[in-house]
C-alpha positions in Angstrom: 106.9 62.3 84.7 104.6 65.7 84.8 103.0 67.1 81.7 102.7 71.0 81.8 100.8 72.4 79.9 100.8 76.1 79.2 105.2 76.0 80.4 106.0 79.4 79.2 103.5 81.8 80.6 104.2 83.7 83.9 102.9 80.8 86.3 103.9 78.0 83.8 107.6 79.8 83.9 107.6 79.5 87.6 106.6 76.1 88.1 109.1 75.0 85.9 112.5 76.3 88.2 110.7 74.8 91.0 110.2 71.5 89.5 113.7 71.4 88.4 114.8 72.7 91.6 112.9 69.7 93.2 114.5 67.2 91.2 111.0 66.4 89.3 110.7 65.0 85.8 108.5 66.9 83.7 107.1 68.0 79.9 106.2 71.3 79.2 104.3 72.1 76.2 102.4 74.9 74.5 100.5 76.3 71.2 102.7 73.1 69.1 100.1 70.5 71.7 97.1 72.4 71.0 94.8 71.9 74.0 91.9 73.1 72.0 91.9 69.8 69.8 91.5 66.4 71.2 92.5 64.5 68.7 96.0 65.9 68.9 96.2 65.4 72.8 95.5 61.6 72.0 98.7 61.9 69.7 100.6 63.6 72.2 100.0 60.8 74.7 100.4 58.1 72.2 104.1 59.4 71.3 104.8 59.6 74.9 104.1 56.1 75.4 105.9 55.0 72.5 108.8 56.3 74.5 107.7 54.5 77.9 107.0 58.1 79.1 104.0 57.3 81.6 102.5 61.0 83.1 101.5 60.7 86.5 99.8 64.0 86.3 98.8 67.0 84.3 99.4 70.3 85.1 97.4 73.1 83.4 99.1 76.5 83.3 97.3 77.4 79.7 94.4 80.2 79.9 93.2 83.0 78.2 93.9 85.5 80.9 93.2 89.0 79.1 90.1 90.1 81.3 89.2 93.1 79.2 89.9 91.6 75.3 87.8 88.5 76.6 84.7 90.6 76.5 85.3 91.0 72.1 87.3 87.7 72.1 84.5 85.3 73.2 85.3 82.1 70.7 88.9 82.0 71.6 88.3 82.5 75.0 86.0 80.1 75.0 88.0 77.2 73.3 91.5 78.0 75.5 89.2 78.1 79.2 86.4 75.4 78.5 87.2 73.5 75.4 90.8 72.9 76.7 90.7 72.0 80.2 87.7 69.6 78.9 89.7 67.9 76.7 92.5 67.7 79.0 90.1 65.8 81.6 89.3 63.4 79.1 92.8 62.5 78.6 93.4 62.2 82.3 90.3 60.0 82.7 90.7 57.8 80.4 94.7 57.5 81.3 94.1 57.4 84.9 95.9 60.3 85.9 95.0 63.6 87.9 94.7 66.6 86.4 95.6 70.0 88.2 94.0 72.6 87.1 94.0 76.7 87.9 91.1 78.5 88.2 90.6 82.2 89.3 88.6 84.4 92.1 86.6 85.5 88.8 83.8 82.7 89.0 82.6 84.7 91.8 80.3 87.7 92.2 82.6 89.5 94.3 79.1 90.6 96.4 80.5 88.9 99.2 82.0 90.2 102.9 83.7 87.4 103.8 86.1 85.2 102.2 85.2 82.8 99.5 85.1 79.2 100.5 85.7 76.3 98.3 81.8 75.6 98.4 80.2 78.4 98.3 77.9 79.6 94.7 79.7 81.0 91.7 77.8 83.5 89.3 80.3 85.0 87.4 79.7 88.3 85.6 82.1 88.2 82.5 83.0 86.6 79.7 86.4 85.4 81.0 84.9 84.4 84.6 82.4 82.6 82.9 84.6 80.9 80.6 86.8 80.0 83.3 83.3 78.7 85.8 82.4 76.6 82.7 86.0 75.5 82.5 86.0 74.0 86.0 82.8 72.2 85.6 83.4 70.4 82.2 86.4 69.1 84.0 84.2 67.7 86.7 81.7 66.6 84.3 84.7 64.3 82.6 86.5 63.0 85.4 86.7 62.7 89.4 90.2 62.8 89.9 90.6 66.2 89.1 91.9 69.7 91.7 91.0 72.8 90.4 92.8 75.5 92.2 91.6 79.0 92.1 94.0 81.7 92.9 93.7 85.8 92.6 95.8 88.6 91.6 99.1 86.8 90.4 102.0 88.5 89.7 105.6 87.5 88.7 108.9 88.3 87.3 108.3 86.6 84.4 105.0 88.4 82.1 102.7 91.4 82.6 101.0 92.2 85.8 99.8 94.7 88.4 103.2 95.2 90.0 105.3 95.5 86.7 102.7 97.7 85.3 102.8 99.9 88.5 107.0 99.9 88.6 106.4 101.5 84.8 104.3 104.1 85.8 106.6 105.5 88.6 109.2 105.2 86.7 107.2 106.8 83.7 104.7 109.4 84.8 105.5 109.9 88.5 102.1 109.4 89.6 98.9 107.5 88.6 95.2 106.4 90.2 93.6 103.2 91.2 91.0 101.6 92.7 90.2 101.6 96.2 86.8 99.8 96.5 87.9 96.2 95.0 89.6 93.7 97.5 91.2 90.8 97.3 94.8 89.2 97.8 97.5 89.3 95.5 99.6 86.1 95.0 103.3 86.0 93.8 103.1 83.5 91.1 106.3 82.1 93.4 103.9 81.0 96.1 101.6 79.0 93.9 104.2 77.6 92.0 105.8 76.2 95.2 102.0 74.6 96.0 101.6 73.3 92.4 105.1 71.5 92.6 103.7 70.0 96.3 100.7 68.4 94.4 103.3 67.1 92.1 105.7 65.6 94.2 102.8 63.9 95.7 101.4 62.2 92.5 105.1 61.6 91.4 105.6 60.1 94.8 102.5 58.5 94.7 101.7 59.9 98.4 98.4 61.5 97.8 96.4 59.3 100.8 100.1 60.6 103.3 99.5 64.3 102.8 95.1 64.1 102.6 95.4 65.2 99.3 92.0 64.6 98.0 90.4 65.5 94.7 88.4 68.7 94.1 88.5 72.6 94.2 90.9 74.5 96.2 91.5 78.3 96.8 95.0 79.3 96.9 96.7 83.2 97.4 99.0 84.6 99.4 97.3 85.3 103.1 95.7 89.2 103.8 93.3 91.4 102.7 93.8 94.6 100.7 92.3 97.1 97.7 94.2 97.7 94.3 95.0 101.1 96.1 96.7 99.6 99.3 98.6 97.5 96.9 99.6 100.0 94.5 100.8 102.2 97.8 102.8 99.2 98.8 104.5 98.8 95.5 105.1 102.7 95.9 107.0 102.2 99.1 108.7 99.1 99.3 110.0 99.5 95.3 111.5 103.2 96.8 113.4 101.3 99.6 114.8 99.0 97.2 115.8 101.2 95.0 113.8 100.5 92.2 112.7 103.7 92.2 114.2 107.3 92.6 111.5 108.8 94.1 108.0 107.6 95.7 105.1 108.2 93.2 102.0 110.3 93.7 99.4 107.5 94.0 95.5 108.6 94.7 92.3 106.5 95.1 89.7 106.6 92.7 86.5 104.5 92.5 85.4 101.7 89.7 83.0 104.3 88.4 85.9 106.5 87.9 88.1 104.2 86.3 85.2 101.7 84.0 87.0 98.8 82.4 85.1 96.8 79.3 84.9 93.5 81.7 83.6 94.2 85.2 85.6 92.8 88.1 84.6 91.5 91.4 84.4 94.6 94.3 85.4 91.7 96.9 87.2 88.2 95.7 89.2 87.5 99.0 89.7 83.5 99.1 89.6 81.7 102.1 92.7 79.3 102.4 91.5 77.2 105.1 91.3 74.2 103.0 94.5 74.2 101.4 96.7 75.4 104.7 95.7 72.4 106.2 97.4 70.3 103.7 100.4 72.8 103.0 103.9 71.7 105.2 104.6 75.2 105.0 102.5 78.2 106.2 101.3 80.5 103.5 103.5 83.8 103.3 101.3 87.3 103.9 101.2 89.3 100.6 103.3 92.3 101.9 106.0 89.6 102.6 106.1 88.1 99.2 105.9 91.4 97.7 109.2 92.3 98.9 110.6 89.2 98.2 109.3 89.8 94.7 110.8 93.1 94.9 114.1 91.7 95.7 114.0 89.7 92.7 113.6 92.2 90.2 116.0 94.1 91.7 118.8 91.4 91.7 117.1 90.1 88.0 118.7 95.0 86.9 121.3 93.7 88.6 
């Protein structure tokens, strides 16, 4: 049986058709298992057992995601990103499980030129990056079976995001700026869901030494290298070809300084997915390709 925590957010949403598509027992909770408080986690587990319900790992979808509010939102932030995942390690230490957990491109810098590798220094420069680095290590301060994937730029039919916000505007105003001078890789929340349910399947299945699946930090996004710009462009074109559009917008460049933002963001948060591709069975889709894919889906979800 899986435990996932945080089951109705965009990712959380996701992972759940794919576990149920994979034939995989799981739990979902949310707010009514408070993550935040330990002692209620312990009751959680307790009832489980009472039922013969044994987890063979815990999955942790729950975040506070909201880049900007995080900046006037500290305390919350803090408890949902560090408090949480903390407690949540505890839990799996002392029951002996693993504990997946998601992290983001935010614990870095972004003052990089190539891509992030799983070792390489984190100095985050916001609240919620910082929240999110502390996160990771109080979860390797608890327990050592624990793999903290850090992903970028999600996006998904289910939830706000870049790509639904961009489809508004089109359809809205007809034409709108973004940045050009911050690079990364987007991720349809698809992709990682597909990964996260691979993890599972192998603690389920108990086949963790078969596919090298060792404990610790993993980047995952979809594969390429683009700005906010490209990608709003992209959305421009491939959303006009599918009809989800009736006419292409009018979409200009403009730089951070142009566009300031309470939270600063990283200029260049490209992850390197060496590590994780050569566990993988599958190779990991380019953006541009899940983008239309993503496309597809809202189109067939009007439909």
């Amino acid at each position: 049986m899986i435990w996932l925590v945080g089951y109705k957010g965009m990712l959380g949403t996701e992972l759940c058709n794919v576990l149920k598509n994979e034939n995989l027992e799981f739990i979902g909770t949310e707010i009514e298992v408070d993550i935040t408080d330990y002692n209620i986690l312990q009751e959680f587990i307790a009832s489980q057992k009472k039922k013969n319900i044994n987890f063979s790992c815990i999955i942790n979808c729950a975040a506070y995601t909201n880049v900007d509010k995080a900046e006037s939102d500290k305390d919350l932030c803090y408890k949902i990103n560090v408090t949480g995942p903390e407690n949540l390690a505890k839990i799996a230490e002392q029951n002996k499980i693993p504990l997946v957990h998601i992290s983001t491109d935010y614990v870095f810098d972004g003052k990089a030129s190539v891509p992030y590798t799983e070792d390489m220094e984190i100095n985050p420069t916001g609240v919620y990056g910082t929240t999110k680095a502390y996160g990771e290590k109080a979860i390797q301060n608890q327990t050592e079976n624990y793999f903290i994937i850090r992903t970028a730029w999600l996006y998904g039919i289910y939830g706000r995001n870049f790509v639904k916000t961009m489809l508004r505007i089109f359809k809205e105003k007809g034409a709108v700026k973004v940045i050009n001078d911050q690079f990364g890789t987007p991720t349809y929340a698809k992709d990682l869901a597909r990964t996260l349910a691979f993890f599972a399947n192998a603690f389920e299945n108990q086949q963790t030494l078969q596919t090298n699946l060792t404990p610790g930090i993993y980047h995952f996004t979809d594969m390429g290298q683009i700005s906010w710009y490209d990608f709003a462009c992209a959305i421009n074109d491939a959303a006009f070809e599918q009809g989800l559009i009736t006419q292409k917008a009018k979409v200009s460049p403009c730089t951070t300084e142009e566009y300031p933002t309470p939270a600063p963001r990283p200029a260049y948060s490209v992850l390197s997915k060496e590590k994780i591709s050569k566990i993988l069975p599958w190779q990991i889709p380019d953006w541009h390709e899940s983008l239309l894919n993503y496309l597809k889906e809202e189109k067939s979800a009007i439909i």
